[in-house]
DRENKOLZA-527892 format. One record per residue: residue number from 1; residue in one letter; x, y, z of N, C-alpha, C in turn. Coordinates in pm, whole numbers, plus 50000, padded with zeros to 5 digits. Each point is the difference from the previous one (the first is absolute). Layout:
# residues N
+-----+------+-------+-------+-------+-------+-------+-------+-------+-------+-------+
: pos : code :  n.c1 :  n.c2 :  n.c3 : ca.c1 : ca.c2 : ca.c3 :  c.c1 :  c.c2 :  c.c3 :
+-----+------+-------+-------+-------+-------+-------+-------+-------+-------+-------+
: NUM :    a :     X :     Y :     Z :     X :     Y :     Z :     X :     Y :     Z :
...
+-----+------+-------+-------+-------+-------+-------+-------+-------+-------+-------+
***
This chain:
# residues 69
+-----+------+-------+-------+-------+-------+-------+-------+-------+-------+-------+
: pos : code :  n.c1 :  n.c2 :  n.c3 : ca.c1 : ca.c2 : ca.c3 :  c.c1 :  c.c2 :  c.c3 :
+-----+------+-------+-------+-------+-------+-------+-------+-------+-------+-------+
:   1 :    x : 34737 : 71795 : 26133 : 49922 : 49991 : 50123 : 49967 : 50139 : 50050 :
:   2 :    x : 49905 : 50051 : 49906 : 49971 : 50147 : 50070 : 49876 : 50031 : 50100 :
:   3 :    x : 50034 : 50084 : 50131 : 49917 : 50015 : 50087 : 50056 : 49916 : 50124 :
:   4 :    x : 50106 : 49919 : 49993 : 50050 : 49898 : 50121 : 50043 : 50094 : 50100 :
:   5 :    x : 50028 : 49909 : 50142 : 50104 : 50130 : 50062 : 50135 : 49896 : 49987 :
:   6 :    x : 50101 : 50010 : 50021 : 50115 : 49952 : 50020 : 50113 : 50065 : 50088 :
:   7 :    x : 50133 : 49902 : 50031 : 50099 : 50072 : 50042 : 50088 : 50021 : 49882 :
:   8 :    x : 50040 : 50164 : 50018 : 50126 : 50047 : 49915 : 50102 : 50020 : 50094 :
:   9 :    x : 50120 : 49983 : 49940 : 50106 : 50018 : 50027 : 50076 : 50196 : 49899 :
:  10 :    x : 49928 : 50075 : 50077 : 50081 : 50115 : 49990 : 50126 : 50101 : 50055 :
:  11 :    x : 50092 : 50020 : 49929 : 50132 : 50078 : 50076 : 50031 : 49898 : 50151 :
:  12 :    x : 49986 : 49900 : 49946 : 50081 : 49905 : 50122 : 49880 : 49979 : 50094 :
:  13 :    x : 49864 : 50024 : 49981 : 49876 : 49986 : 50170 : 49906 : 49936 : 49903 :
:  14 :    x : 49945 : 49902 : 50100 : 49880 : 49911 : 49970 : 49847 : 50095 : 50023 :
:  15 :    x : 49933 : 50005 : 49901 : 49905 : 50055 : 50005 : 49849 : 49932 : 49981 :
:  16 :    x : 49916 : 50019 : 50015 : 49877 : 49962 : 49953 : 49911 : 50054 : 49932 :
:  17 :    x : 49949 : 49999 : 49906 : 49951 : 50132 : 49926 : 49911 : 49901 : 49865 :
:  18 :    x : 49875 : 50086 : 49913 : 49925 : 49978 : 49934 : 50067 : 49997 : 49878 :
:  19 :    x : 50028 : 49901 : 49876 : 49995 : 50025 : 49890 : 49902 : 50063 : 49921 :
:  20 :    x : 49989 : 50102 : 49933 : 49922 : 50000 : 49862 : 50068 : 50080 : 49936 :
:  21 :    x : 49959 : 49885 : 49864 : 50079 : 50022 : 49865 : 49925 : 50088 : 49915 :
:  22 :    x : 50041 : 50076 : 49919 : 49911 : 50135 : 49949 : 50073 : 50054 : 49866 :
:  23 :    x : 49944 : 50064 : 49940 : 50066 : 50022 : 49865 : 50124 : 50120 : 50025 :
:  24 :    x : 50005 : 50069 : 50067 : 50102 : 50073 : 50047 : 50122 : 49940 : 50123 :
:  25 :    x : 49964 : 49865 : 50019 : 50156 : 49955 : 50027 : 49905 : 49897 : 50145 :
:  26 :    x : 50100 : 49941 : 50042 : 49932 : 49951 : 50150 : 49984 : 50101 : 50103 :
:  27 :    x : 49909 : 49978 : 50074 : 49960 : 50075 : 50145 : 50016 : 49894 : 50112 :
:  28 :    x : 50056 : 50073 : 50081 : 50019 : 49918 : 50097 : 49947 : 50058 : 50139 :
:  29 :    x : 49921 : 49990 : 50043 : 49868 : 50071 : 50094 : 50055 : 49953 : 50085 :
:  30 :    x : 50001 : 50101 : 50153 : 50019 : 49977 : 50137 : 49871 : 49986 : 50039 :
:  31 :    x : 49974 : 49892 : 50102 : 49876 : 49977 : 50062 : 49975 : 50101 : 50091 :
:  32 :    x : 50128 : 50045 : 50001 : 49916 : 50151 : 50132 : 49939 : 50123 : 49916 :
:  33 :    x : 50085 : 49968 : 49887 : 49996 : 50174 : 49928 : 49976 : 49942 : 49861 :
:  34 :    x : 49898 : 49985 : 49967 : 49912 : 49957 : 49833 : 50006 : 50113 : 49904 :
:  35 :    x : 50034 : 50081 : 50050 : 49971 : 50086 : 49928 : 50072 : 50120 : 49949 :
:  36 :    x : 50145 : 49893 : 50010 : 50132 : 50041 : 49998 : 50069 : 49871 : 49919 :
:  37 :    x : 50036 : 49937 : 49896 : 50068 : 49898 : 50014 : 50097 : 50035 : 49934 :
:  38 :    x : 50124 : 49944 : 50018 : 50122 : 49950 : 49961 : 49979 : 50009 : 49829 :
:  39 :    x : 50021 : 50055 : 49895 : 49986 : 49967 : 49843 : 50108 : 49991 : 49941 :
:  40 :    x : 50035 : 49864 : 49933 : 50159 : 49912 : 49965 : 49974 : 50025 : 49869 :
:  41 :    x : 50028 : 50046 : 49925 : 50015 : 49983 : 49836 : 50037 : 49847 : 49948 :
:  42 :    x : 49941 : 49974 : 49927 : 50027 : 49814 : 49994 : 50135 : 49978 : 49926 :
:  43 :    x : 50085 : 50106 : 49973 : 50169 : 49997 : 49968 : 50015 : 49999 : 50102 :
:  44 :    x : 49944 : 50015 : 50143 : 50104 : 49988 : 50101 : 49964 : 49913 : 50099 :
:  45 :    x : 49874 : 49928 : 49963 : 49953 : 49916 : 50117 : 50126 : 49902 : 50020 :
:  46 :    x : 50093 : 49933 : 49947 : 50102 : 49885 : 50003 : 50112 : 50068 : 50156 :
:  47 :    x : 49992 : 50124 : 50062 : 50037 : 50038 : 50102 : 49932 : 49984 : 50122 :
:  48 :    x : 49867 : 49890 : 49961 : 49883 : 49995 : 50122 : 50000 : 49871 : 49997 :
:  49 :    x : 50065 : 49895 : 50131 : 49971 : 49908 : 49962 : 49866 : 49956 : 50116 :
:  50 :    x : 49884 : 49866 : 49969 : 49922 : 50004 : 50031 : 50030 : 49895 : 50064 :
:  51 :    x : 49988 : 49979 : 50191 : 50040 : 49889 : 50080 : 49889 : 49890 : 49972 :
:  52 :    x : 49886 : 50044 : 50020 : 49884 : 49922 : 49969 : 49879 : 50032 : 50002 :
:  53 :    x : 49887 : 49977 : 50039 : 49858 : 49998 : 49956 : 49969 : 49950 : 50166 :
:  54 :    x : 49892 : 50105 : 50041 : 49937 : 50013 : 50085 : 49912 : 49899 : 50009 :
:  55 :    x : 49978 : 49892 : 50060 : 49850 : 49943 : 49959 : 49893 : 49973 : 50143 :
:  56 :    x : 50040 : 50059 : 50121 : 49893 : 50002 : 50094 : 50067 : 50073 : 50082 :
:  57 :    x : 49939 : 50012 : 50128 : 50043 : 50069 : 50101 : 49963 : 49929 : 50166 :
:  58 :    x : 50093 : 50010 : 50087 : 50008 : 49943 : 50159 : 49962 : 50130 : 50044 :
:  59 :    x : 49899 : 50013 : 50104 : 49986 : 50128 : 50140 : 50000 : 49935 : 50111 :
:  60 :    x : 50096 : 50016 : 50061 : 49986 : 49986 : 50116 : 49888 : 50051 : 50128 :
:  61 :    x : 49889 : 49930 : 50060 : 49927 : 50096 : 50079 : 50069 : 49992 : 50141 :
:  62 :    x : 49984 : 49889 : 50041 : 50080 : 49978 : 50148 : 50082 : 49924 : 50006 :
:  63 :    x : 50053 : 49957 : 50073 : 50129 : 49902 : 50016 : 49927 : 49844 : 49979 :
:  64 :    x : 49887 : 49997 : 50046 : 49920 : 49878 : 49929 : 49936 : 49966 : 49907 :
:  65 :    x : 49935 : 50139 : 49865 : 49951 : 49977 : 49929 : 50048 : 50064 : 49851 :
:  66 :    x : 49991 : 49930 : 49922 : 50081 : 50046 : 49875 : 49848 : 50027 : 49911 :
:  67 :    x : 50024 : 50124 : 49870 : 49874 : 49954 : 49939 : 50075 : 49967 : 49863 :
:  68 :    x : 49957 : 49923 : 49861 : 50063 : 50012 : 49912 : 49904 : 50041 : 49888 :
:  69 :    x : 50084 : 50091 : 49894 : 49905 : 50043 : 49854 : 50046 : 49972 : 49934 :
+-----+------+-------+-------+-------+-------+-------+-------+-------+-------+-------+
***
């Protein structure tokens, strides 16, 4: 599933972050900072475990209106 975002579970904190898989190992992209990611050698990805798969998003606008994507 390359290109998803998901939650990882790193050094004990729940994270959210971009998979992509690449011939030099996984990247794991911060949505703030792209242009920086995390690079796991795939001997060591089994230390990353993956909580789950992102599949929409809630914003809250006001206390009465929700939008959903």
């Amino acid at each position: 599933m390359d290109g998803g975002i998901f939650v990882f579970v790193m050094h004990g904190q729940a994270i959210v972050k971009r998979l992509d898989i690449r011939s030099d190992g996984f990247h794991i992209v911060s949505l703030a900072e792209p242009g920086n990611p995390d690079v796991i050698d795939p001997d060591h990805f089994d230390s990353v475990h993956i909580a789950g798969r992102v599949l929409g998003t809630i914003q809250l606008r006001n206390a009465n209106e929700v939008a959903y994507s």
